[in-house]
KELUM-165427 format. One record per atom (N, C-alpha, C): x, y, z; residue in three letters. Coordinates in steps of 0.2 Angstrom, whole numbers, plus 5000, padded with zeros to 4 digits. Example, Ala and Ser with C-alpha at 12.3 -4.5 7.8 and 13.67 -1.06 7.14 Angstrom:
! KELUM-165427
506649725039ALA506249785039ALA506649845039ALA506449895035SER506849955036SER506450005039SER
***
This chain:
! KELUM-165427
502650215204UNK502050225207UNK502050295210UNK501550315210UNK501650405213UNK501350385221UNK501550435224UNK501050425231UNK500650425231UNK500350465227UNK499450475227UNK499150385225UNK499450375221UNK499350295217UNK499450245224UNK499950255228UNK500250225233UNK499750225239UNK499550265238UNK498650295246UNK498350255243UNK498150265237UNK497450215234UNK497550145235UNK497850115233UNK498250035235UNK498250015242UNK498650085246UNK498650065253UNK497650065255UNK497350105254UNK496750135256UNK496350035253UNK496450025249UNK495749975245UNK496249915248UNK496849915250UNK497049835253UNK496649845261UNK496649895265UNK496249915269UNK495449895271UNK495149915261UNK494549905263UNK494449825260UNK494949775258UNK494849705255UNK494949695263UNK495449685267UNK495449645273UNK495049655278UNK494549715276UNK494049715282UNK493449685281UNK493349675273UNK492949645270UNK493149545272UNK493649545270UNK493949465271UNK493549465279UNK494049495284UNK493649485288UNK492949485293UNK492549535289UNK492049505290UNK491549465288UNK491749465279UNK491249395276UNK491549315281UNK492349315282UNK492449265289UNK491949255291UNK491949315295UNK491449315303UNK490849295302UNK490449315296UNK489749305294UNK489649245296UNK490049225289UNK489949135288UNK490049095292UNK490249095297UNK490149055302UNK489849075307UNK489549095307UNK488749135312UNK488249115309UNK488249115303UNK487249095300UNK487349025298UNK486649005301UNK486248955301UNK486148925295UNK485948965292UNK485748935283UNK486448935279UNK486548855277UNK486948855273UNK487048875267UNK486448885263UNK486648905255UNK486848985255UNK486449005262UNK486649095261UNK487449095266UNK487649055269UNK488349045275UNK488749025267UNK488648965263UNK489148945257UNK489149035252UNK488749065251UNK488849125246UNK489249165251UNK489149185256UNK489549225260UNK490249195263UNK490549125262UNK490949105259UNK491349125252UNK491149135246UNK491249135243UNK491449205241UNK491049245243UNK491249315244UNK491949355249UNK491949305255UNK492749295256UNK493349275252UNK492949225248UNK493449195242UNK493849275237UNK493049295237UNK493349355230UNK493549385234UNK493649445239UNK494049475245UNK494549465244UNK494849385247UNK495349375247UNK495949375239UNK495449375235UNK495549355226UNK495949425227UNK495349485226UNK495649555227UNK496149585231UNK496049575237UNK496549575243UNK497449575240UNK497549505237UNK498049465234UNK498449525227UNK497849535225UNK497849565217UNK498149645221UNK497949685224UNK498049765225UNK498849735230UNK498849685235UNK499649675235UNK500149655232UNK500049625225UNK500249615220UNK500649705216UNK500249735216UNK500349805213UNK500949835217UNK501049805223UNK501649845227UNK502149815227UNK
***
């Protein structure tokens, strides 16, 4: 893997963990469940991708 390759993987594991944490934060903040379970679910795939780009290293 070249550096430049190596920035991009570091850069987007970066942007999955801030994403993870704050589809978190959402969902347990709103009131409404069906929109709280989607924003669940969107932590889910965060963490899906998260996994996947530290898989790459």
């Amino acid at each position: 893997m070249t550096s430049k390759e190596l920035l991009y993987v570091e850069d987007a594991l970066g942007h999955e963990s801030f994403m993870k944490s704050c589809s978190k934060k959402t969902s347990g903040q709103l009131k409404d469940p069906m929109l709280s379970s989607y924003i669940a679910e969107l932590e889910q795939k965060h963490t899906g991708l998260f996994n996947k780009f530290l898989n790459l290293l």
